[in-house]
N, C-alpha and C positions, 0 to 999 in steps of 0.2 A: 815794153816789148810785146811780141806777138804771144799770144798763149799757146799751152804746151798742153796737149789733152792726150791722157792714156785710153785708150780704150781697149777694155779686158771681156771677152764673151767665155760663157761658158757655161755646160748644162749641170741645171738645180736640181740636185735629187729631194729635196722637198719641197712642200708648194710655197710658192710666190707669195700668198697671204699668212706664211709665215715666215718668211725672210723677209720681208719688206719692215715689219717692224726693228728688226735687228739692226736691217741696213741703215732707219732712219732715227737709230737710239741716238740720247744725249754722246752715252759711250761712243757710238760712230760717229757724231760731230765731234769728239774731241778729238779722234786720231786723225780724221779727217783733213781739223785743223793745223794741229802739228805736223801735219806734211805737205802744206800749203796748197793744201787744196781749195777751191774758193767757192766752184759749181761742180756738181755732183747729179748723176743723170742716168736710171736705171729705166728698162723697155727687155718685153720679151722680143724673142726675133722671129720672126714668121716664117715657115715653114716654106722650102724652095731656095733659102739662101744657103752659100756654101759651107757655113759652119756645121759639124759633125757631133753629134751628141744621141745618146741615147733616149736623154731626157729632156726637156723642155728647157730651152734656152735660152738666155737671158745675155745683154750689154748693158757693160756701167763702161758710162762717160768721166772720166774725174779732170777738170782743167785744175793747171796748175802755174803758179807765179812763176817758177823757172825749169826748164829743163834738167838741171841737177836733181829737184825734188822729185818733178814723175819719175826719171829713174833710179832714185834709192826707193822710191813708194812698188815699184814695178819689182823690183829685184827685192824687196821684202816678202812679198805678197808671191816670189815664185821661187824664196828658199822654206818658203811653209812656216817664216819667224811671226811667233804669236802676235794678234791673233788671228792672223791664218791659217796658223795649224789646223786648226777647229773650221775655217772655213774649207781646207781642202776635202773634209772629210764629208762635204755637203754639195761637192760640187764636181762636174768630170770635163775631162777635155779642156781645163783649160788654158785662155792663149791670151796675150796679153803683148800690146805695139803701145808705143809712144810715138805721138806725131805734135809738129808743129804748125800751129794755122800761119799762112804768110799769106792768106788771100779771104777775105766772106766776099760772097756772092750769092744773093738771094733769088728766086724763084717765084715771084707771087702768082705768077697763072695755076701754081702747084697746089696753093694752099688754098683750103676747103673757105670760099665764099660766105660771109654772115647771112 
């Protein structure tokens, strides 16, 4: 089937070079994996787009094997059940959509030339 990717933005109230280890622990591959997650895909967002934060803002990508999983993963993750508690308390505004790919379509005139 088509993949099912949550994408969750939302500003870090500490720095990036310290979340990113967290995000990319053993620990975070395990939960990761019990929730069928398979690609996992973290970017700050650049300043002018319409998401609202105080603080420096960040999208995680997570695909996932079925639509059931992103939204128990999604609905975990926005009743604060551990360990997101501890993430909420690092992070503001944030918002969190489940979408399904039913189409790729690439761009190469977009991408940056070797």
């Amino acid at each position: 089937g088509d993949p099912l990717v949550l994408v969750a933005s939302f500003g870090l109230k500490i720095d990036k070079n310290e979340w990113i280890p967290a995000f990319t622990s053993p620990d975070s591959d395990k939960l990761h994996d019990a929730a069928g997650i398979y690609t996992s895909v973290a970017s700050t967002v650049n300043k002018g787009s319409e998401y609202d934060s105080a603080f420096k803002a960040v999208q995680v990508f997570h695909t996932f094997k079925n639509f059931k999983q992103a939204v128990a993963f999604d609905a975990m993750i926005q009743a604060k059940q551990p360990p997101f508690d501890a993430v909420a308390e690092i992070t503001d505004n944030f918002q969190g959509q489940t979408y399904e790919v039913i189409s790729d379509t690439n761009f190469p005139e977009y991408f940056p030339q070797a």
